[in-house]
matplotlib code that plots the C-alpha trace (Angstrom):
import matplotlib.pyplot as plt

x = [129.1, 128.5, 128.1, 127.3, 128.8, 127.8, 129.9, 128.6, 130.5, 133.2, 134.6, 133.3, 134.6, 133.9, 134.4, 135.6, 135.0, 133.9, 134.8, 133.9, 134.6, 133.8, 133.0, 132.6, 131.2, 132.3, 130.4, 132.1, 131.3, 131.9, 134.3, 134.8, 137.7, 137.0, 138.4, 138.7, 139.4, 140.1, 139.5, 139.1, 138.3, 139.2, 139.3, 138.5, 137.5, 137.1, 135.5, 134.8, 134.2, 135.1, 133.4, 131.7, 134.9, 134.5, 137.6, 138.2, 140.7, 140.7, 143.0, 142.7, 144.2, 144.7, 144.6, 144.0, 145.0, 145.1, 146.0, 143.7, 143.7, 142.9, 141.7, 141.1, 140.2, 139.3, 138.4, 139.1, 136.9, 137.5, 138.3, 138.6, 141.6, 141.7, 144.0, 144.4, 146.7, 147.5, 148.1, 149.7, 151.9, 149.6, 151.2, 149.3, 150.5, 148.6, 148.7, 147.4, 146.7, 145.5, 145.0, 143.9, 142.9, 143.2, 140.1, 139.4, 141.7, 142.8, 142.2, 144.9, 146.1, 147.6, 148.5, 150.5, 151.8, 153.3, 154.3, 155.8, 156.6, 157.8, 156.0, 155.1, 153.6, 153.3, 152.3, 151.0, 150.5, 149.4, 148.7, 147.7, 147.1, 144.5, 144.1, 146.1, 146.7, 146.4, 149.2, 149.6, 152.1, 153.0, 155.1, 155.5, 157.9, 158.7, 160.2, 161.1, 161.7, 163.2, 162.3, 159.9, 159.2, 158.2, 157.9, 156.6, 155.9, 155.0, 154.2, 153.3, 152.0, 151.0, 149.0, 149.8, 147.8, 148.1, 150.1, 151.0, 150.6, 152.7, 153.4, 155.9, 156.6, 159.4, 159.6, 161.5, 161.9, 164.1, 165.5, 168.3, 169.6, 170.0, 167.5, 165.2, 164.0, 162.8, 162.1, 161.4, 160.5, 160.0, 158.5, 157.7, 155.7, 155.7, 154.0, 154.1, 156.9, 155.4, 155.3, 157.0, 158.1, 160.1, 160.9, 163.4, 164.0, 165.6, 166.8, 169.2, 170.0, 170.5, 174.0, 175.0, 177.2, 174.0, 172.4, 175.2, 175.4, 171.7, 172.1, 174.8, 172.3, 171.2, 168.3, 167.8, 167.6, 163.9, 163.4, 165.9, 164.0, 160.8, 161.4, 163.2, 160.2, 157.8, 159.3, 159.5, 155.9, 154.4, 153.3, 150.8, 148.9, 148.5, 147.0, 142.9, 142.6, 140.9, 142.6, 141.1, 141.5, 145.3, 145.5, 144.7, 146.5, 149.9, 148.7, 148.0, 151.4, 153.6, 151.5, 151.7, 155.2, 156.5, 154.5, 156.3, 159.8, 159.8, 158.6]
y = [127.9, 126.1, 128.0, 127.2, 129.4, 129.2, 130.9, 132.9, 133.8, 136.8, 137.9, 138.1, 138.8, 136.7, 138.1, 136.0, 138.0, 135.3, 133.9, 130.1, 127.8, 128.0, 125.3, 126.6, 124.4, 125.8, 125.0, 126.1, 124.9, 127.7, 130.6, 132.5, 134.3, 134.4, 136.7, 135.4, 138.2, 136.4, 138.9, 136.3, 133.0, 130.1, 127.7, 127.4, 124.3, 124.2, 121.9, 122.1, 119.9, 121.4, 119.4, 120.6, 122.5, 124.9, 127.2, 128.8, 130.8, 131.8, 134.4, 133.8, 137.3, 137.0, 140.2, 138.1, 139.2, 135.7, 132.2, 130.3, 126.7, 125.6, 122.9, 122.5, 119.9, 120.1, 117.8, 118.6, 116.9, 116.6, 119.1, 121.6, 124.0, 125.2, 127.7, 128.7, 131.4, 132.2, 135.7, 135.6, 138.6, 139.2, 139.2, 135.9, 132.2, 130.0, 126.6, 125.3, 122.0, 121.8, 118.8, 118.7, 115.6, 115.7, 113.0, 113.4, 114.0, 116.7, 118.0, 120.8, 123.0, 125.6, 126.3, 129.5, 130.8, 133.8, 134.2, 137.1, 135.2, 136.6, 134.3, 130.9, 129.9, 125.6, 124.6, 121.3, 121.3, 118.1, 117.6, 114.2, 113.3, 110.1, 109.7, 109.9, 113.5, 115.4, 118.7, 119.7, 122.7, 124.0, 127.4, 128.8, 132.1, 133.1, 136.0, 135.2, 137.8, 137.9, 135.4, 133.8, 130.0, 128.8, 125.4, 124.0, 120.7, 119.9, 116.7, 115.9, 112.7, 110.8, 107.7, 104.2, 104.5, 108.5, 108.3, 111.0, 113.3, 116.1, 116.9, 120.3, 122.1, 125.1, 126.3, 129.5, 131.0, 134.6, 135.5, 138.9, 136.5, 133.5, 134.2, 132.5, 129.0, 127.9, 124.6, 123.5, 119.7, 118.9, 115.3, 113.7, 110.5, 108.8, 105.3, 105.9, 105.5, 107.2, 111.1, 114.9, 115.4, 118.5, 120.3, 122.9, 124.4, 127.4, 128.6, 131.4, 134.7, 138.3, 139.1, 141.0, 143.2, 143.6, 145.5, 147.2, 148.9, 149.9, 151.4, 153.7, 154.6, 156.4, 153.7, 152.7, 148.6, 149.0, 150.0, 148.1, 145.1, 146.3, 147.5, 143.7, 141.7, 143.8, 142.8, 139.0, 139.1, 141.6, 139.1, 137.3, 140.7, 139.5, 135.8, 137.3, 139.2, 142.3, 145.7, 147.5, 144.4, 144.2, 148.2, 147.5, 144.6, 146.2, 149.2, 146.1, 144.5, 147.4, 148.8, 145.3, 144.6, 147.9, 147.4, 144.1, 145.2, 147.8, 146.5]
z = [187.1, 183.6, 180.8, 177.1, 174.5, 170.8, 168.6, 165.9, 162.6, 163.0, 165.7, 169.6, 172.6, 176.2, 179.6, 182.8, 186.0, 188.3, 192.2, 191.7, 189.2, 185.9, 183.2, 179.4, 177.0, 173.0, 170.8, 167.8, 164.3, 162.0, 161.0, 164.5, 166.2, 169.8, 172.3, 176.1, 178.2, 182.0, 185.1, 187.8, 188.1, 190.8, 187.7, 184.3, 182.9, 178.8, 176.9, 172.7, 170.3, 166.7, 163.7, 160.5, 158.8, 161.7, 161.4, 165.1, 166.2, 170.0, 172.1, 176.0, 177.2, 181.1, 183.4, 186.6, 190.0, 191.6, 190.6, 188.3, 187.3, 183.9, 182.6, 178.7, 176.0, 172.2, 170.0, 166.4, 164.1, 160.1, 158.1, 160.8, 161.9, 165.9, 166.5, 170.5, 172.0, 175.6, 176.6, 180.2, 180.7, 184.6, 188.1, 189.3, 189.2, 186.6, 186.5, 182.7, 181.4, 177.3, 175.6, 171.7, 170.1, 166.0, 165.2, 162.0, 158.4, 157.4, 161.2, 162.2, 164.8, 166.3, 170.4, 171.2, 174.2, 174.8, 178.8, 181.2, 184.3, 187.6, 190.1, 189.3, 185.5, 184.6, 181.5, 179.7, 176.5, 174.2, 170.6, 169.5, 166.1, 166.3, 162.6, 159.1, 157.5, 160.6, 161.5, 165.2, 166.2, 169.2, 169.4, 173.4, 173.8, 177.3, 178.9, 182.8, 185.1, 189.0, 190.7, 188.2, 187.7, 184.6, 183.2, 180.0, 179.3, 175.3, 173.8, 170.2, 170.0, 166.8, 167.5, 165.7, 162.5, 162.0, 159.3, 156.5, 159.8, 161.1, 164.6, 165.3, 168.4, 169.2, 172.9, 173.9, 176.7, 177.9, 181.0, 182.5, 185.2, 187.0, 190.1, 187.4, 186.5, 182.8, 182.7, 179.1, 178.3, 174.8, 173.9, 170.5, 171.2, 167.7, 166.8, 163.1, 160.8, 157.2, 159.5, 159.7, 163.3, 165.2, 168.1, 168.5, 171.9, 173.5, 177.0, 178.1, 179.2, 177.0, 176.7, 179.2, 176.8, 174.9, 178.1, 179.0, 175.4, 175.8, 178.9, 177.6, 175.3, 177.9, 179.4, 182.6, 183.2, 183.5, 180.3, 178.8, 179.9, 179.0, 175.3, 174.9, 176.7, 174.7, 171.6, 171.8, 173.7, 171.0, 168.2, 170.2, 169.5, 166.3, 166.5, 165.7, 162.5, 163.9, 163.6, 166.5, 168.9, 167.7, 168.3, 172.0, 172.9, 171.4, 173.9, 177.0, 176.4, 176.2, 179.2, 181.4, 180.5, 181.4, 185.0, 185.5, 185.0, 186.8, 189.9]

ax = plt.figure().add_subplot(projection="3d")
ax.plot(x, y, z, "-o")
ax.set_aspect("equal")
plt.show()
């Protein structure tokens, strides 16, 4: 199914409840915050092409009962900022592939991932800067849970040429014990020298005498869990300006998260 979908100033909200394929053209040249909100899908294929000073933030919240494959691209023209945000705290595998392409100066952005993973959750995720006085940041936090298997793969790439760019990336990822697998691989691809590059990684387990101290406190494992995941998950509520949308997803975390541990 192919579908065009023009964004309009402000804030609007997109609905995915589909049993084929799906292919989204963005067109997206303005001030917009876009809501994704993914029932079901077989795959999603994303295509947008930012230009104009367009200034567009999208949140993709997933609530999918089966595996979906995406498949994403962007092209960020001058002058414009893209800011995207994965919300996948479901019970289905998801295998994701994003690529960004910074083409014009002064071209920025933003790709966010915050993750509860207790099945299988692969990620790849590239920024490349094509031209001088670009920025591209990559920030991915993680919680992974019994027998989950998550991997993410970030590159920041600035081409030869790109100079006076800026290409940062900072991958974390959470887990209660070692029936888990967090695969994290960080890559700077550089071919200029006059640059601002970084990456800063993370992997491990809570403190077991953290947990235990909790639970005297009188809660059970479960809940343990759940108020900790909900806390290092809960910011991606946060990523579109829009109180009553950030009202309900702090409700949909807390709600999903508590689901997920407990089971």
């Amino acid at each position: 199914m192919n579908t065009e979908l023009i964004l309009k100033e402000g804030f609007q909200e997109y609905i995915v409840d589909t049993d084929t394929d799906i292919y989204l053209n963005i067109i997206a040249n303005k001030t917009s915050d876009l809501l994704i909100r993914i029932i079901n899908a077989k795959s999603i294929s994303i295509f947008s092409d930012i230009n104009n000073e367009g200034n567009i933030t999208i949140l993709f919240w997933n609530e999918s009962n089966n595996k979906i494959l995406f498949n994403e691209k962007y092209e960020v023209g001058s002058n414009s900022d893209l800011k995207i945000a994965y919300g996948d705290l479901n019970g289905a595998d998801i295998e994701r592939s994003t690529v960004v392409n910074l083409n014009g100066p002064n071209a920025s952005s933003l790709v966010k991932s915050a993750t509860l993973c207790k099945n299988k959750k692969h990620y790849s995720i590239l920024v490349n800067s094509r031209v001088p006085y670009t920025n591209g940041n990559i920030e991915n936090y993680s919680v992974v849970l019994d027998g989950g298997n998550y991997k993410m793969d970030a590159t920041g790439k600035i081409e030869k040429g790109a100079y006076k760019s800026e290409s940062h990336q900072t991958s974390r990822s959470l887990s209660f014990d070692e029936n888990q697998v967090s695969t994290i691989i960080p890559k700077l691809i550089i071919d200029d020298n006059d640059v601002m590059a970084s990456h800063a990684t993370s992997v491990g387990r809570v403190d077991d005498n953290q947990l235990m101290y909790m639970q005297s406190r009188g809660l059970t494992l479960s809940q343990v869990m759940s108020l900790i995941s909900t806390g290092y998950l809960l910011p991606i509520a946060d990523f579109i300006n829009n109180d009553e949308l950030r009202k309900s997803l702090r409700e949909n975390i807390e709600r999903m998260v508590e689901v997920e541990c407990s089971i």
